[in-house]
N, C-alpha and C positions, 0 to 999 in steps of 0.2 A: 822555700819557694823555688821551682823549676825557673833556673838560669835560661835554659832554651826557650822557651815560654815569654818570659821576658825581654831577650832580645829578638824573638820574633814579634813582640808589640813593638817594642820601640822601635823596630825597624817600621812597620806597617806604620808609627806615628810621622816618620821621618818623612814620608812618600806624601803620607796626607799633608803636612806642611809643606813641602817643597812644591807640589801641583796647585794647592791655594796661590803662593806665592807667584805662582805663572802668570797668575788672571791681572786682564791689564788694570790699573786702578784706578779709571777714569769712569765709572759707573758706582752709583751708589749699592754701598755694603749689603742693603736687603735688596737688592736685584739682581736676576739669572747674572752670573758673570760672565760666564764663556764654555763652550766647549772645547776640551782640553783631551791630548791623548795619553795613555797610559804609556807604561813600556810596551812595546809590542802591538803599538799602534791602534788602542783598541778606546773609544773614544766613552768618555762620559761629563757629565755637566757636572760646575761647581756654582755653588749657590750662596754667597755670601762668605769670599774668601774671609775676612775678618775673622766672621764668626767659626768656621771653620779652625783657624788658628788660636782662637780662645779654647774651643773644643778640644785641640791636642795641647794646649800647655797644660787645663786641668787635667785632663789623663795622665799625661807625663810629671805631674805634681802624684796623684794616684799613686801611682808605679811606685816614687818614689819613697810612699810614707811605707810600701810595701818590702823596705829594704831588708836582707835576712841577717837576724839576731847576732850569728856569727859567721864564719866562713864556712865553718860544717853544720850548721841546722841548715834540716830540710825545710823549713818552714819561715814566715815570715813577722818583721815586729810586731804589725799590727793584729796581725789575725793569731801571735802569741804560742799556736799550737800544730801541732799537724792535725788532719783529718782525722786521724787513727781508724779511717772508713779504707781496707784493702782497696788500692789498683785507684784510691781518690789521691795522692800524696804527689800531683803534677803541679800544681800552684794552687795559691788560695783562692776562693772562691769571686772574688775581688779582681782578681786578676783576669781568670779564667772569662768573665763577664767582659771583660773588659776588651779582652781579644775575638769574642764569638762574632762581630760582626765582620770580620775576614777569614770566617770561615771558610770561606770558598776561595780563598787562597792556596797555590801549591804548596806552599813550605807549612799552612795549618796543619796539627796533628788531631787525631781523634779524640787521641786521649785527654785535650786539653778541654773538650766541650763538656759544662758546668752541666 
C-alpha cells in the first residue's frame, strides 16, 4: 500500500473531523449546521456534524484494516496482493476509492485515481 496515499487520507480525514467539530451543537444532528471556513478562508456547509464524524471513524476503521503485510510489501493485508497491473501498484483499490473524493485537493496525486 502507498504510504503517501495514506497519509494524505488520513490527513483529508483529520480536516473533515476537526471542521464538523466547529459546528456549534445546539441544533439538531439532521439539520444545515453552519457555514464554516476552510483554511484559506474559503467557506462551505456542513450538514450534520455527527454524521459526518461517524463517516470519518468508518474510513479511518477502512484504512486501517488496510494495514501492510509487512514493512517492505507493497501491498496491503486485506487486499492480500499487489495489482500486478504496471503503473497500478499506488495503493489498493480500497483505498484509492477512498481518497477520490479530494481529488481536487492540492497535495492529490493523479496516480492515485482508481
Amino acid at each position: 500500500m502507498n504510504d503517501a496515499l495514506v497519509e494524505f487520507l488520513r490527513a483529508r480525514l483529520d480536516e473533515d473531523d476537526a471542521e464538523a467539530r466547529r459546528v456549534p451543537p445546539n441544533q439538531s444532528p439532521t439539520e444545515l449546521r453552519a457555514m464554516v471556513l476552510r483554511e484559506g478562508g474559503q467557506p462551505f456547509l456542513v450538514v450534520a456534524s455527527e454524521r459526518v464524524m461517524r463517516e470519518v471513524d468508518a474510513k479511518r476503521r477502512l484504512v486501517g484494516l488496510h494495514e501492510r503485510l509487512s514493512g517492505d510489501a507493497p501491498f496491503c493485508v486485506t487486499c492480500d496482493a499487489p495489482s500486478g497491473i504496471p503503473g497500478r501498484d499506488h495503493g489498493c483499490d480500497t483505498i484509492r476509492l477512498l481518497a477520490l473524493p479530494y481529488s481536487d485537493h492540492p497535495d492529490y496525486r493523479e496516480e492515485w485515481r482508481p
